[in-house]
LUMVO-123784 format. One record per residue: residue in one letter; x, y, z of N, C-alpha, C in turn. Coordinates in pm, whole numbers, plus 50000, padded with zeros to 5 digits. Layout:
BEGIN
   residuo    n.px    n.py    n.pz   ca.px   ca.py   ca.pz    c.px    c.py    c.pz
         A       X       Y       Z       X       Y       Z       X       Y       Z
...
% end
This chain:
BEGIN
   residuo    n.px    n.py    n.pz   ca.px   ca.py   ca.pz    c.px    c.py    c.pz
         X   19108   05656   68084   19062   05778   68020   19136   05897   68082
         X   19172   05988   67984   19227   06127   68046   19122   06169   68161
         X   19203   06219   68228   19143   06272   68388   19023   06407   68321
         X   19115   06489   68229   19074   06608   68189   18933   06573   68086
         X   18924   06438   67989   18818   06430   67899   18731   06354   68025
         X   18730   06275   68119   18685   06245   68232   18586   06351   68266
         X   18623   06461   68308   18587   06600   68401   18511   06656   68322
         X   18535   06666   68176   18460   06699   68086   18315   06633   68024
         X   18331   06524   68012   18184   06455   68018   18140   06442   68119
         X   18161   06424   68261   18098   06453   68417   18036   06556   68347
         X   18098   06702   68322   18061   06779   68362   17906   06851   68222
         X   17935   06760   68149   17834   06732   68035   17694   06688   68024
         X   17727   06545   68144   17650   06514   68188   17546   06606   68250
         X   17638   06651   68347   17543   06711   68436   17536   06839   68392
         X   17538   06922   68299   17434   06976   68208   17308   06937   68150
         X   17315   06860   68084   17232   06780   68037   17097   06790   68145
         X   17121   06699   68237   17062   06672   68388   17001   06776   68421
         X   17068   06886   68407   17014   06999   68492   16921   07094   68400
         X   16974   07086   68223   16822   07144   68162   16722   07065   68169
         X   16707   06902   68120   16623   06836   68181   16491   06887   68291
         X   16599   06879   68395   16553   06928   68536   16486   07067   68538
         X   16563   07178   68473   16464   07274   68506   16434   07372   68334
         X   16382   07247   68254   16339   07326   68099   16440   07413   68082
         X   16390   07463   68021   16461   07612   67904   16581   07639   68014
         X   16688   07693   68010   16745   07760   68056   16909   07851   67924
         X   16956   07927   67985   17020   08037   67914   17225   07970   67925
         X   17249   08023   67852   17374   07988   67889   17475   08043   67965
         X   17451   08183   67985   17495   08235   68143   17444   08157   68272
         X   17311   08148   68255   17265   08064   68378   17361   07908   68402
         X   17395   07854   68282   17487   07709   68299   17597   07738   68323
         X   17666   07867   68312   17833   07901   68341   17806   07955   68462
         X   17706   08005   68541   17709   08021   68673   17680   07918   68744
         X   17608   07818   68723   17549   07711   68797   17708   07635   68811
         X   17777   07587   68677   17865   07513   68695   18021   07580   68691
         X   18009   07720   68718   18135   07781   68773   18289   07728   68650
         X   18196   07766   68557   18258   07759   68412   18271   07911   68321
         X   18311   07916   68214   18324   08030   68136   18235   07984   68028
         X   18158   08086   67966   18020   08071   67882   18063   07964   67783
         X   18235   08052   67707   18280   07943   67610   18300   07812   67641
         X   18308   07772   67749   18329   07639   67736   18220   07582   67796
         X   18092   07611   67829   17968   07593   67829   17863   07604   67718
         X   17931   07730   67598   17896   07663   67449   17946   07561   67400
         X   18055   07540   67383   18149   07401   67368   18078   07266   67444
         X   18017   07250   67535   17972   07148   67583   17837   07154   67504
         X   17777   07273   67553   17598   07239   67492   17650   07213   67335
         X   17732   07260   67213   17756   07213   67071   17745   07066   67077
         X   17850   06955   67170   17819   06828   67203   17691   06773   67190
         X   17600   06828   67261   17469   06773   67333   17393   06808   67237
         X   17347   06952   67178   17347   06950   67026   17339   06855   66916
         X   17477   06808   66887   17503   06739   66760   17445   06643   66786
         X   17443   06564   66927   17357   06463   66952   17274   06453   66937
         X   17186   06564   66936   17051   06593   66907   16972   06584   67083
         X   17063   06600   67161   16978   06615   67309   16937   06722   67341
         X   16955   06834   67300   16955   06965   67332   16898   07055   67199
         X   16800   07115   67184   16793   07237   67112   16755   07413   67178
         X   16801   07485   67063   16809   07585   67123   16663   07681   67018
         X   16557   07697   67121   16470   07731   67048   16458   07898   67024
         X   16579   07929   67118   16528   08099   67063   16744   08117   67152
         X   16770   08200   67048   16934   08212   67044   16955   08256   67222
         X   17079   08151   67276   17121   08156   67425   17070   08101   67509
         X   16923   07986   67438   16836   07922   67565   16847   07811   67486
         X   16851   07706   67574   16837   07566   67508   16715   07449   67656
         X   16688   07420   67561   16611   07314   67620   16609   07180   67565
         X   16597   07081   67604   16606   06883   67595   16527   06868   67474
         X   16560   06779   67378   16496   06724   67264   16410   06627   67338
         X   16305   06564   67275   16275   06434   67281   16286   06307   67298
         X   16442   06293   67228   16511   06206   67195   16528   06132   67359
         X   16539   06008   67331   16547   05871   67459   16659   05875   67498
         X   16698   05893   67618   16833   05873   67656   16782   05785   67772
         X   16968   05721   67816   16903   05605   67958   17028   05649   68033
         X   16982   05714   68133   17090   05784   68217   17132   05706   68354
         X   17251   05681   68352   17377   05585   68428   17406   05629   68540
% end
């Protein structure tokens, strides 16, 4: 696997993980936590999104669907 699409789902992951972990959170708060730029911290949460792991219940905050995941 590319090193770069590699770094990119790591780093997806552990988005994921970390709204999980602490509910609702904003998307400035995920580009500071993970020392990213907002855009490419929208670009990841769109992923998690389409998946349906993530919704965003009020515009810039997203929090975990329901949906079953089994984390590796």
């Amino acid at each position: 696997m590319n090193p770069s699409t590699n770094r990119m789902l790591n780093r997806i992951k552990a988005i994921y993980i970390y709204i999980l972990e602490n509910g609702t959170v904003t998307t400035r708060e995920l580009a500071e936590e993970f020392g990213s730029t907002p855009r490419t911290i929208q670009r990841d949460l769109n992923v998690l999104e389409y998946n349906e792991l993530i919704s965003s219940p009020k515009r810039g905050k997203w929090t975990t669907t329901t949906k079953k995941v089994k984390l590796t």
